[in-house]
N, C-alpha and C positions, 0 to 999 in steps of 0.2 A: 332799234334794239336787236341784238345779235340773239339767234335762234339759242344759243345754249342759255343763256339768261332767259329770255321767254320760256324753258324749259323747267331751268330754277326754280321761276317763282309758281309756275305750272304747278310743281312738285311742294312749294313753299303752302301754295293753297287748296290741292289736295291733302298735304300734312293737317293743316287746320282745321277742314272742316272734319277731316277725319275723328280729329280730335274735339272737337266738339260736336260731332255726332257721336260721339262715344260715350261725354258726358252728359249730352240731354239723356241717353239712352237709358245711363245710372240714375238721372236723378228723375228722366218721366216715369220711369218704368218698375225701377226695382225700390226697395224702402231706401230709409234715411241711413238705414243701419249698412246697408248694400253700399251705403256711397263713403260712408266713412269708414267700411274696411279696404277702400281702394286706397284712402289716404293711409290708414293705420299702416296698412303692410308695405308700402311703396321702399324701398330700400336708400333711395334719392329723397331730397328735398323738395315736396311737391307744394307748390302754391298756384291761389287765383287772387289777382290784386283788380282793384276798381279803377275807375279813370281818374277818380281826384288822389292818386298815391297812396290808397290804405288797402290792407291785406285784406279781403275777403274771408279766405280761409288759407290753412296751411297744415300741414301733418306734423305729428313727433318729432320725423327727423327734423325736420328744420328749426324746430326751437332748441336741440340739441347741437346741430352744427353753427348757432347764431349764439350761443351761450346764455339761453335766458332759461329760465326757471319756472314757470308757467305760460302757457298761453295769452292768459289773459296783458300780462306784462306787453307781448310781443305784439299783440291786436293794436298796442298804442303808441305802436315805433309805424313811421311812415318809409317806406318804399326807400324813398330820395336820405333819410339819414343813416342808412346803412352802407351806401357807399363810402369808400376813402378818400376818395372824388369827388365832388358835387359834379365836375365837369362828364366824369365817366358816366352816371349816369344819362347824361342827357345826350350822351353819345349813345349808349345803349336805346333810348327814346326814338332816338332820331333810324339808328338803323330797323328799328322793328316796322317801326310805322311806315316806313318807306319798301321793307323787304317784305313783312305782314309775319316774320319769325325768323327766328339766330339757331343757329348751331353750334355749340362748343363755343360761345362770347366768352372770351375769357374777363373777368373782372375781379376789381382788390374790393372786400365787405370786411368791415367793422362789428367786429364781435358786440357782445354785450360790456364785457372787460376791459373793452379798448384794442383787443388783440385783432390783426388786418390778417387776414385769410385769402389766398387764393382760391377762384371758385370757378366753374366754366357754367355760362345757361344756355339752360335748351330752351326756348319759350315761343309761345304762338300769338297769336294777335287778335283778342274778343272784339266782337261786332255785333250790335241788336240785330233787330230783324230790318233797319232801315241803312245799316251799313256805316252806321254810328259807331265810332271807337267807345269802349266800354270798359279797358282793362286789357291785361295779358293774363294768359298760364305757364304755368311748366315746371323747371324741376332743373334744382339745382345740385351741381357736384364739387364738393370740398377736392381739393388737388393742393394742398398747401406742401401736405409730405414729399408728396411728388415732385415738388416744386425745389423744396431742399435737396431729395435724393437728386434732382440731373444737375442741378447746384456743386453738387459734390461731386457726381461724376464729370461735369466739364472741368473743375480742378482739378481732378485726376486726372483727365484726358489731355489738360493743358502742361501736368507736370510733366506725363509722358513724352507728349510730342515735346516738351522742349530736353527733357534727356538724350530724343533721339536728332534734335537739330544739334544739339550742341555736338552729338559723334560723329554728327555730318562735319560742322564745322571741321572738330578734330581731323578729320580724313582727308582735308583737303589739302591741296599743294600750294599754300600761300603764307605770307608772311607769317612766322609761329606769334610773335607779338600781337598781328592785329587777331588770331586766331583766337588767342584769350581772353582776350578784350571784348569778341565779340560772344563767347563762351561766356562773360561773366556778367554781359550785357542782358541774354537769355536768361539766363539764370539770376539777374534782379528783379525782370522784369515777372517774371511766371510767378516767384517768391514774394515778392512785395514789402521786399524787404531795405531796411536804410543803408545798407553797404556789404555789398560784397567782394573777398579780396584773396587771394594768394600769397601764401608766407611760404618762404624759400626753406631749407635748413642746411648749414654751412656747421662743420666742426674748427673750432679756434684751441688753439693749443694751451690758452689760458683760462677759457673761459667755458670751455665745454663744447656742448651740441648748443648753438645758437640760430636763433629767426628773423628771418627780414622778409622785411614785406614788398613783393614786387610788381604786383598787378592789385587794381582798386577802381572798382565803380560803384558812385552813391547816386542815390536819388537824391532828387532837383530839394535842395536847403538845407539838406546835408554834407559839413563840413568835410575834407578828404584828409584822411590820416596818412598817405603815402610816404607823405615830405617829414615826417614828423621824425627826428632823431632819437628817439624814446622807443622806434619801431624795428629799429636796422641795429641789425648782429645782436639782440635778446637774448641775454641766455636762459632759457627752461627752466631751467634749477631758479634761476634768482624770479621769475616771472609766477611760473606755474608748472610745478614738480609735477602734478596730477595730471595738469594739462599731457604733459609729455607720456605719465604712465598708462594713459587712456589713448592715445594713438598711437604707441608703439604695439600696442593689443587690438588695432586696429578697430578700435570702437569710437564710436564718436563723444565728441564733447560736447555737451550742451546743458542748459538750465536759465532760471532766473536770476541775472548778477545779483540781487539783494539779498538772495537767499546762500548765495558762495561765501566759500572762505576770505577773509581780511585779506589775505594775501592775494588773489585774484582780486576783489574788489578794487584794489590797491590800482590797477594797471586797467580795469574795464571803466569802472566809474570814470573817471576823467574824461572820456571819449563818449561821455551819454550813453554809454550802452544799456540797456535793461534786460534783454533777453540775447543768446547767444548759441548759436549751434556752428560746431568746427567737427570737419571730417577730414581722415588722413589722407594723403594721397600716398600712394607707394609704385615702384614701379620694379614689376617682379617680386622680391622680397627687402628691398632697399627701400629705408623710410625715405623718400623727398620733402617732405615739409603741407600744409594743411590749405583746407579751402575755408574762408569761415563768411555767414552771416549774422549780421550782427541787426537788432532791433531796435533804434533809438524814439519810438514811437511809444510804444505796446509792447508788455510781455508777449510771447510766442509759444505754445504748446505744440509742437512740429510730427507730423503722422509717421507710422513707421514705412508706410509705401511711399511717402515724399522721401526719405532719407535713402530707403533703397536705391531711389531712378537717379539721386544726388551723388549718391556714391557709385555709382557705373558712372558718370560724368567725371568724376575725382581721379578713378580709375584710369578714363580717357587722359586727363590733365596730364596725368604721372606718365605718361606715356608721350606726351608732348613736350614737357618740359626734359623728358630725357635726349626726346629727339634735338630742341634747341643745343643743348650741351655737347651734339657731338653730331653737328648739322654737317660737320665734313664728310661722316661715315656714314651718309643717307642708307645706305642699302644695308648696314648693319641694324640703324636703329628699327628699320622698316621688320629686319629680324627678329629683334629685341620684342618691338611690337607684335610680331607676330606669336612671339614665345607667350608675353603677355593676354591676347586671347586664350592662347592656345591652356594658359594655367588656370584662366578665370572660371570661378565658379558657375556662372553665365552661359551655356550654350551659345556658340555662335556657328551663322552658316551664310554660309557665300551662293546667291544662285546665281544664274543666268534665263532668260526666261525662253518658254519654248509656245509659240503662235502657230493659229490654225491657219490658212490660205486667207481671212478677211485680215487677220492680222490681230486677232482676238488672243490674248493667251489661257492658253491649254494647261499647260505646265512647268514646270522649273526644272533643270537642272544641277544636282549640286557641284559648284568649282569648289567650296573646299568649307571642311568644318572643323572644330576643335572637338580634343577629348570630351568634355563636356558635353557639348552636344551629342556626341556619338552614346553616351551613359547615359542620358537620356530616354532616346530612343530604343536603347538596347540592341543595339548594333556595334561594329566596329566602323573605324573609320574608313578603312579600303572598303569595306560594302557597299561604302555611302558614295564615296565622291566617282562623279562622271553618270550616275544613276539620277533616274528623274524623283519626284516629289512623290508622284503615283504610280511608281513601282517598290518604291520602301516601304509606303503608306498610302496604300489603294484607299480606304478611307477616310483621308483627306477633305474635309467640304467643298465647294466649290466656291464658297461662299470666302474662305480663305485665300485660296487660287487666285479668286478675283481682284479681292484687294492687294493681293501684294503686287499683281498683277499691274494694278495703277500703281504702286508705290515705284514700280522698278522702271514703267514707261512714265510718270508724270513728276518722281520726283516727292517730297515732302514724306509726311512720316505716319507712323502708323501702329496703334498700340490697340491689343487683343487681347481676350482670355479666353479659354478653350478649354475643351476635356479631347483626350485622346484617345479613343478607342482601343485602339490596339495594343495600348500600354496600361490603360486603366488609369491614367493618373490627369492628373489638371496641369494646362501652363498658362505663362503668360509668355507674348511675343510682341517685342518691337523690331517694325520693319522699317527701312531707310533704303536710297539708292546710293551706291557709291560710286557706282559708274553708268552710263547709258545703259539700258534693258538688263539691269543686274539688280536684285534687289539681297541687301543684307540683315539677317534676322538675329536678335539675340533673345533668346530664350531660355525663362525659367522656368523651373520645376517647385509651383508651388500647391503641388497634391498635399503636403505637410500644414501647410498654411493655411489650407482649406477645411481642414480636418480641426485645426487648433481654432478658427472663425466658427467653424459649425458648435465644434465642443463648447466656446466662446458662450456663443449666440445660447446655446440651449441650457447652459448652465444659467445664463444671465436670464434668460426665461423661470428656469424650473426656481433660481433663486425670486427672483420676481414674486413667480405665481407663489412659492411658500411664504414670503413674506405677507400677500393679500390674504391668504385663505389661513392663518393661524387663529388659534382664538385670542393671542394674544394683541394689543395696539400696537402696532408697528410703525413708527414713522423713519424716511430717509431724511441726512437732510445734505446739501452740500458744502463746502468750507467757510462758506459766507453765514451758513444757519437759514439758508433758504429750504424750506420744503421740496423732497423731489420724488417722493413715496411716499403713499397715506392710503393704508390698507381700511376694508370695510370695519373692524373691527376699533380705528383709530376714530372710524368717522360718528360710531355709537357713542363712545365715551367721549370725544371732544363738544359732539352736535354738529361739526361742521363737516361739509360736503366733501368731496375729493376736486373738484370743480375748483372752490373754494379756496381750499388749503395748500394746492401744487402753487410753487413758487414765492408763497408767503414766508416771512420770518416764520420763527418757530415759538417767538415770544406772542407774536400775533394769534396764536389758534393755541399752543398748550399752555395754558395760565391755570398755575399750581398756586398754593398757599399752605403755611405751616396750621393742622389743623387744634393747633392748643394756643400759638401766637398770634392766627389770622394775618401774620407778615406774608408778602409775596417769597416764593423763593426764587434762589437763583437758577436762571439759565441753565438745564444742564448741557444742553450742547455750547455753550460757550464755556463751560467748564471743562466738557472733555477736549475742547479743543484751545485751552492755555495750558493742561496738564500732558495730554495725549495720552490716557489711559481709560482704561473702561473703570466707571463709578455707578457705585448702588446708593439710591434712595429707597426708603419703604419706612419709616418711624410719622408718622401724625404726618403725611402729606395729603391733601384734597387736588382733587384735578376740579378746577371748577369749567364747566360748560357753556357753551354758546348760548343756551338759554338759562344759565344761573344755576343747574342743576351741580349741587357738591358731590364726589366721590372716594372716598378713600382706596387712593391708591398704593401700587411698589412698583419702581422704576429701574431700569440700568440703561444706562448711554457709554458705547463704545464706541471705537474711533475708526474709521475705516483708510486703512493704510495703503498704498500704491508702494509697488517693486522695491523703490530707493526712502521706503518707511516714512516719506511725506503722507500726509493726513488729507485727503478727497472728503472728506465728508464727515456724521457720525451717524449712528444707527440709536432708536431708542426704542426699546420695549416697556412695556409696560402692561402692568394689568389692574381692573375691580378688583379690590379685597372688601369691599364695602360686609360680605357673607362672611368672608376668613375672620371679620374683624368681631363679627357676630357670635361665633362659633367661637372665638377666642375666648368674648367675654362668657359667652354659654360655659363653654369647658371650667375656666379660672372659676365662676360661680359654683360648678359642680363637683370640683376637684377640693372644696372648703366648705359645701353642705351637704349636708341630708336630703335626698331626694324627696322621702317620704312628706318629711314633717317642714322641710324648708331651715330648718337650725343648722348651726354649726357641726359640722362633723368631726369625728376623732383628731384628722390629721390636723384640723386648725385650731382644735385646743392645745393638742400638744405645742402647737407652732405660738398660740398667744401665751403657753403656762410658761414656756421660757423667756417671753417677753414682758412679763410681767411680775420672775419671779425676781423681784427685787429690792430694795430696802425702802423706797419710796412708796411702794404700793402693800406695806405692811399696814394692821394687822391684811392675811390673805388668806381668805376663805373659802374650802373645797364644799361644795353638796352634792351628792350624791344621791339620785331618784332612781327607785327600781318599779313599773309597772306592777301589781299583783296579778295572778291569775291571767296572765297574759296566754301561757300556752293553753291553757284548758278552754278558754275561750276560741283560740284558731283553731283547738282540735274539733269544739263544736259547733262550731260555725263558720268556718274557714279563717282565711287570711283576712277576709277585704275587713269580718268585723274586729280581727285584731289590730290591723292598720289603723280604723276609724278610731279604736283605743290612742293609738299611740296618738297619734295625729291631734285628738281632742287632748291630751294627754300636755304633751308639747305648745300646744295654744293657750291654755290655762296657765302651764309655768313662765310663759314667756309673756305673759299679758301682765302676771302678779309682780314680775321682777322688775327692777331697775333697767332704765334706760341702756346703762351703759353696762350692764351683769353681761359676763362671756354664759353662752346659754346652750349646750353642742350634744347631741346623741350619740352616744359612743359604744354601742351597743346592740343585739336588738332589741329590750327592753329598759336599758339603760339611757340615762340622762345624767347630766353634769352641769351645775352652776357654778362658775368661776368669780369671785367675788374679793376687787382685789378694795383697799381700804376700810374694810368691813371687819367686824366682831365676830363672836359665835353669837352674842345677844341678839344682834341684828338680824342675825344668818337665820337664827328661832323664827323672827317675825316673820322674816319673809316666807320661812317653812310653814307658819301657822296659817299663815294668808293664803297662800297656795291650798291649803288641807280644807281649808272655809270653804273656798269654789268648788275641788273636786268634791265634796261630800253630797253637794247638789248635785252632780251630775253620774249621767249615765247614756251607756250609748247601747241602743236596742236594749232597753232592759237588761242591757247587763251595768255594774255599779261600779264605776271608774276607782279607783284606787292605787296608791304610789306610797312605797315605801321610802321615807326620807334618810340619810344620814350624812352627817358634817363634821367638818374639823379645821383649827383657824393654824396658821400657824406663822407663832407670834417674833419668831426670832431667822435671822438670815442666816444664821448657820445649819438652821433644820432642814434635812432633805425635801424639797418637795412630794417625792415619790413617799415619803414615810407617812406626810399629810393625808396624801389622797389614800394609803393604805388604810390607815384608820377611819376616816369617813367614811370607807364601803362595808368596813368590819360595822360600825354604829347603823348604818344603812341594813346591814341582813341581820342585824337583832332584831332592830323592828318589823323586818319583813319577816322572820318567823313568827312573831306575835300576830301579826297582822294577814299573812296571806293565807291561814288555815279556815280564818272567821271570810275569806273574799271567795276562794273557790267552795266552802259550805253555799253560800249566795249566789255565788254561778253555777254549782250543779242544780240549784231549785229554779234557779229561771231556765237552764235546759229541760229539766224534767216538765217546769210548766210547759215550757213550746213545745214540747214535743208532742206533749196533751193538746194543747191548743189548735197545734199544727195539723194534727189528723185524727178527727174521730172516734176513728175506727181503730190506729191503731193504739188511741188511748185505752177503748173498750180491749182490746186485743191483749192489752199488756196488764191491766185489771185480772182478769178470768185468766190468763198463763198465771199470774201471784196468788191467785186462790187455787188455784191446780196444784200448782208446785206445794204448797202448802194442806192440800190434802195429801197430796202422796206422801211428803215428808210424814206426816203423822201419821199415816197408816205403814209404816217406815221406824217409827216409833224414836223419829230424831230428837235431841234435846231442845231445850227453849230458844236456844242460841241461834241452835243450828235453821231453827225454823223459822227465828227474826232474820237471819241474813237471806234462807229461801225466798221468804216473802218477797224480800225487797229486790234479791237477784231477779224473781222470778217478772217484777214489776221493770226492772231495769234492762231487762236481757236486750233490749232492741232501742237501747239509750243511742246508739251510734247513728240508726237513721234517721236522726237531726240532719244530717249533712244529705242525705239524700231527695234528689226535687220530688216534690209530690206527682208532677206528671210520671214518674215513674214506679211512684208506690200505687197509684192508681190505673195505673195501663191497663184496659179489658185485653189488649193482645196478648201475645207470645214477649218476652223481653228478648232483643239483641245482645250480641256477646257484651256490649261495652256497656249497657246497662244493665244488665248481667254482674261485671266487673262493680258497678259500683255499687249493687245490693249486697254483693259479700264482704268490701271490705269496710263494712257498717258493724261487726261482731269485733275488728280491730279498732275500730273508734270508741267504740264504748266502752273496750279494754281502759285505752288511755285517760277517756272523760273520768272512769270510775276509782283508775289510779292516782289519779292527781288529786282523790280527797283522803287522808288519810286514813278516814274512818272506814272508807267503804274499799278500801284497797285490795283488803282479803278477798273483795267480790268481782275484783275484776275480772281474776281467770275462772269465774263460771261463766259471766257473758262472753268471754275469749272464746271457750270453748263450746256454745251450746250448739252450733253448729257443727262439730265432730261427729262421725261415725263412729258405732260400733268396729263396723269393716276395716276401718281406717282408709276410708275413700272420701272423708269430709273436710271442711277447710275450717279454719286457716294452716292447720299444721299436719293436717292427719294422724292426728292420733290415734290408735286402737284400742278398743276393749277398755280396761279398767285405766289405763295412762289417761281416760278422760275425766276428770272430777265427779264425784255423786253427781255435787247440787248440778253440775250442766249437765248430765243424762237424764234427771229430772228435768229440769226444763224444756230439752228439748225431745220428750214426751210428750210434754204439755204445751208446748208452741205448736208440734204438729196436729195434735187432737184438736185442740181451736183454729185452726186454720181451718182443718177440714170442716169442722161445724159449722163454721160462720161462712157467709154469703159473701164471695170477692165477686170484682167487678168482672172478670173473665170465666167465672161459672158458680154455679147454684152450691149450696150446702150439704151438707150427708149426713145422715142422720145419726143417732148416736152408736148403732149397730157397726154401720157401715165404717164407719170411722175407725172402731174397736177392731174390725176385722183389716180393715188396712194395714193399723198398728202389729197385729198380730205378723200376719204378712211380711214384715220388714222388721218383727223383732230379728236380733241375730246379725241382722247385718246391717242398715239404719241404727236401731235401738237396742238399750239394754234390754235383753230379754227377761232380766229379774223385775226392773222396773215397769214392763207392758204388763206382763202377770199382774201384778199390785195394781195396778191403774184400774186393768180392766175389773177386776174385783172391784178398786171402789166402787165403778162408774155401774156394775149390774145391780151392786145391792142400793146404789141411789145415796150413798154418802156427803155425794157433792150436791150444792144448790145448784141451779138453775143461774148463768151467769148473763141470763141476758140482758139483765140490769144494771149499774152502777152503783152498789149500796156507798151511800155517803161515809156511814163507817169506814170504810177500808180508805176512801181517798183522805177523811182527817188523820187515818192513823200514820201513812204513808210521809204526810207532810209533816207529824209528829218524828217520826222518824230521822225524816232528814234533819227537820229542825235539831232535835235533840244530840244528833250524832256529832 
């Protein structure tokens, strides 16, 4: 055994135990959780397999780079069936055991999918304590990409070098025929294509610009078109017009024959072509006739950097076939050719090379370059020639240097990409020897190209990532309707993976359904791609899911177009409206009821009165329902008890009518019964039967009540609008009969609550009505004036109904906002007492008992006499009880003290005429003692209202 092998495996068995002192070390020493974060974060595929071929264990990544879906799945795949080999593995068996571990083993693994993965292992070789084989470890690395990317670049490397053999070819001094021949021999071989050939172009003075074919090599059972008289003197115009307007523009020809015009197909088809790329050749500015390959195999999709290095060979050709045509005047054409560099786009440059004493070369000398090149570098041409390589361009690599270096002593070719320092821009360079120690470079300037790849690249990125990160479903798919993008968003609504769905039809993973038919629908990428246009779905479609879940969705599928408006692909979005669909029917529900009561609203009567006004649905009967007492009710009790009116209101009418009675609230206390084959008789009954329920009912003690009125109308020629006029007219007859006896009935159930509601300030409002009432007659008011004192004086604090008791009872200070709502309890009382007819004149004494004298009081500030008797009585007699009586924030004052308070704040508070008279009665003892409740006063009170 040679020392560097005993070294090897030296190093082979230091690696292992190394490695297996590492992980007894994790699994003696640290926890369980210590040893599976070694696996969780490992970046590679890390496994330990056993001696009988089963995984031990293994990390994330490797269930992700093997395509399986859980763990547990992968624990039941053995070793040996993951290979593409059976044989590869046992080659891998065989070197571990022998070496005791691999480095970079390259091996082909079998996905879960069926897909063969390149992979390299690194792995060591387990041994008990008796040196018993037990398994291996290690850690595997995917290299598939990799494997493609030098795939492509040896293509690329192989189209170069054969560009740059074939200018070899061209440059040499041998027969021109066999030159071409072996030019198009390269050039089958590199392409792999079924024939490649040479068409001359000759002008005929009857026929035009015509082609003949003069040079032809096919691959081996590929028929030769050479001989074929179908192919010699062609004229253009009769063959292919296009053909000729596309290489007099110097552009090339190519596509798939199936997809060409009748008239090509006419002349390719026969010859089995399927795919076909023709590039012109010219020589100077003179068209000479095309190079073409042709595909009798396989369609050809051809790169733009193959067609380049093809067309600097085309270039060469035109330049050779010029030379054949005027081989007498060698040293003109040698001109000619020289003109030809010297025009082309292409930098070219001629070196000679310059060696150190071992015979190494150093550097290059330039014998001679073209404009092009000189533009380039941004030089002139006399700068250039006779100057070395690193006196132009001291920054040059060496690394450059070197290789052209062999190219110009050894011969063979040479293809580079580079950035240039000194110029800031990128090339590419192919080098060739054309003579001993001379190496010739032609050089592009593709900084532009780099720039339009970058943009390329990060466009195709940013569109990418927008596509994955919308909240919309995104799927790609390509012309076949194969999936090639399926964003996270796609993979919610469908259930299926991204794993899953790349590469699958598009019928397989998005399965729609019509959701009122439950038929499948159609494909929409198979639709937008027999139309070629972008299409909208969104009417009753479901997206049903991987696990059976339905969704309503809205779709568009567009078509995604390449340069020459051929169709690559389509795009589909989509999104959940399952909510929109929600909100829809929410809205349409809303936009045709009453929120409150759940009935019909205005705009859907009016929408059914036109639908129904018509001769078949005669007799047709309007009703018309008004609430009584609706306002006086929200003013003392808020809304919520007025709502609970309507609402119970609405339930009753809608419980007593017909099934199919239109039934709509068209108002805020209004109601409407639409009643199409019906009477007025009938219309009674059902009014009577409604009037039966509501008479029972009541909400918080207050007494439900609805004013009805109807009208039929019996002939088609009556306006409908004149029906429903009269029905609201028959409707506020009875509501004036009826609503004066409802609000009498809800001012006594206010009055009672209010009693009910607070004690104290029932006591409170008693003794202010016997106050006011002494003053009045010591005042020497009439009988009248003293029945409405009484009652003002009893009523004055009707308003705080509406206010909560935690605030008529506060031992504190009251805040602004509680504050605000003790004052404006003298305007609700206003209201409550206006809305009974009887007591109307007494409204604007509780309006105003709260005014000053001063005119600093609320609600309007009044002054002086602008305030009514009866409320400056009153509000004598509110404050004199207030003060007397014991509140929860301080004690009582006795009758003295009170009277001097009052005194105090005659003038500016109170009438001062009226504190006079008070305190008079109150020293001679006129008034009783109110700290009782005499029964009298509260029968009379109730008398009162009742009567009124």
């Amino acid at each position: 055994m040679s020392n560097n092998h005993e070294s090897e495996t030296k190093d082979i068995y230091i690696a292992e135990e190394a490695i297996e002192h590492q992980l007894m070390e994790m699994i003696g020493k640290e926890s369980e959780d210590t040893y599976r974060a070694f696996f969780a974060t490992s970046r590679d595929s890390v496994f330990i397999t056993s001696a009988d071929d089963s995984f031990l264990d293994f990390n994330e990544a490797l269930i992700e780079t093997l395509g399986y879906d859980s763990r547990e799945k992968l624990k039941t795949v053995k070793v040996s069936e993951l290979y593409a080999d059976p044989a590869e593995q046992a080659r891998f068996l065989r070197v571990i055991l022998e070496q005791g571990a691999t480095k970079d083993y390259p091996a082909s693994l079998r996905k879960k999918d069926g897909t063969i993965i390149s992979v390299l292992i690194n792995a060591v070789i387990r041994k008990d304590s008796t040196g018993k084989f037990i398994g291996y470890q290690g850690a595997i690395r995917d290299i598939t990409e990799q494997k493609r990317a030098e795939k492509e670049l040896r293509r690329r490397l192989d189209y170069e070098a054969a560009a740059a053999s074939c200018m070899k070819v061209l440059m040499e001094p041998n027969d021109i025929d066999k030159q071409l021949t072996r030019v198009l021999h390269i050039l089958r071989e590199v392409s792999q294509v079924s024939r490649v050939y040479i068409f001359q172009n000759e002008n005929d003075p009857e026929l035009g610009l015509c082609m003949t074919q003069t040079y032809e090599v096919t691959a081996a059972g590929i028929t030769p078109q050479i001989d074929a008289s179908c192919l010699q003197r062609l004229p253009y115009r009769k063959a292919s017009p296009y053909l000729l307007r596309m290489l007099q523009a110097r552009r090339p020809y190519m596509g798939i024959v199936a997809e060409m015009d009748l008239l090509e197909q006419k002349y390719l088809v026969p010859q089995g072509i399927i795919s076909i790329l023709i590039l012109p050749i010219y020589c100077g500015n003179e068209f000479w006739g095309y190079i073409g390959f042709d595909d009798c195999l396989i369609p050809r999709q051809w790169q733009e950097e193959d067609i380049s290095l093809l067309q600097i060979v085309a270039d060469g050709i035109g330049v050779t076939l010029l030379r054949k045509q005027t081989e007498e005047t060698l040293r003109q054409s040698e001109e000619k050719y020289r003109l030809l560099v010297t025009q082309m786009k292409q930098g070219v440059a001629v070196h000679e090379v310059i060696c150190d004493e071992a015979g190494t070369v150093v550097d290059f000398r330039f014998l001679d370059v073209n404009e092009s090149y000189a533009r380039l570098i941004e030089l002139k041409r006399e700068e250039i020639i006779g100057r070395t390589m690193l006196e132009i361009l001291p920054k040059t690599h060496r690394f450059l240097i070197e290789r052209c270096g062999q190219v110009a002593m050894s011969g063979g070719t040479w293809q580079y990409e580079f950035y240039g320092p000194e110029t800031d821009r990128y090339y590419e360079i192919i080098a060739y020897s054309p003579r001993p120690r001379q190496c010739a470079t032609i050089i592009l300037d593709v900084t532009e190209r780099k720039k339009i790849e970058k943009l390329l690249y990060e466009e195709k990125e940013r569109f990418k990532t927008t596509l994955l990160s919308v909240s919309d479903g995104v799927i790609s798919t390509d012309n076949q309707g194969r999936i090639v993008i399926f964003n996270k968003v796609a993979e919610q609504l469908t259930g299926w993976t991204q794993e899953e769905a790349i590469g699958q039809p598009l019928a397989e993973i998005f399965r729609t359904i019509n959701g009122l038919t439950r038929a499948p629908n159609e494909n929409p990428v198979d639709k937008v791609l027999a139309c070629g246009n972008t299409i909208e779905i969104s009417n009753h479609t479901l997206l049903v899911s991987k696990n059976g879940i339905e969704r309503a969705i809205e779709e568009s599928a567009s078509p995604i177009k390449s340069s020459d408006n051929s169709i690559n692909g389509v795009v589909l979005v989509f999104r959940d409206i399952t909510e929109k669909k929600e909100r829809q029917k929410e809205i349409e529900y809303l936009s045709f009821h009453d929120q409150l009561t759940g009935l019909y609203n205005r705009r859907f009567f009016e929408e059914e009165l036109k639908r129904l006004d018509t001769e078949r649905n005669l007799p047709l009967t309007l009703i018309i329902a008004d609430v009584n007492g609706l306002k006086l009710a929200n003013d003392a009790f808020g809304h919520t008890i007025g709502d609970k009116l309507l609402k119970r209101a609405g339930e009753i009418i809608k419980k007593e009518c017909r099934v199919d009675d239109i039934i709509a609230r068209i108002g805020g206390d209004e109601f409407v019964i639409l009643l199409p084959q019906t009477n007025s008789e009938q219309a009674a009954k059902i009014v009577r039967r409604i009037n039966s329920k509501i008479s029972r009912e009541n909400v918080n003690s207050i007494v439900l009540s609805i004013a009805f009125g109807w009208e039929t109308k019996w002939d088609i020629q009556t306006d409908i609008a004149s029906v429903f006029k009269k029905a609201e007219d028959n409707m506020y007859r009875q509501k004036l009969v009826e609503s004066s006896s409802v609000r009498h009935r809800t001012l006594e159930v206010i009055v009672k609550a209010l009693f009910e509601k607070n004690l104290r300030e029932r006591q409170h409002s008693i003794r202010v009505s016997q106050l006011c009432e002494a003053i009045g007659t010591a005042l020497a008011l009439s009988n009248d004036d003293l029945h409405e004192l009484r009652i003002a004086g009893l009523m004055h604090d009707i308003g705080k109904i509406i206010v909560d008791d935690r605030i008529l009872e506060k031992p504190g200070s009251l805040n602004d906002l509680e504050m605000d709502k003790i004052r404006r309890h003298s305007e609700t009382g206003y209201r409550i007492m206006n809305s009974v007819n009887k007591f109307s004149s007494l409204a604007k004494y509780v309006l105003a008992h709260h005014e000053r004298w001063d005119g600093k009081g609320y609600p309007y500030g009044l002054v002086g006499k602008e305030i009514p008797l009866a409320a400056r009585i009153i509000a004598v007699a509110d404050a004199y009880d207030a003060m007397t009586s014991a509140r929860p924030y301080r004690s009582a004052l006795s009758r003295e003290a009170a009277i001097e308070e009052l005194k105090r704040n005659a003038g500016t508070q109170f009438d001062p005429d009226i504190v006079k008279v008070f305190a008079e009665i109150v020293s001679t003892e006129r008034i009783n003692s109110c700290s009782s409740e005499p029964k009298e006063l509260i029968v009379r009170i109730v008398n009162d209202l009742t009567n009124s």
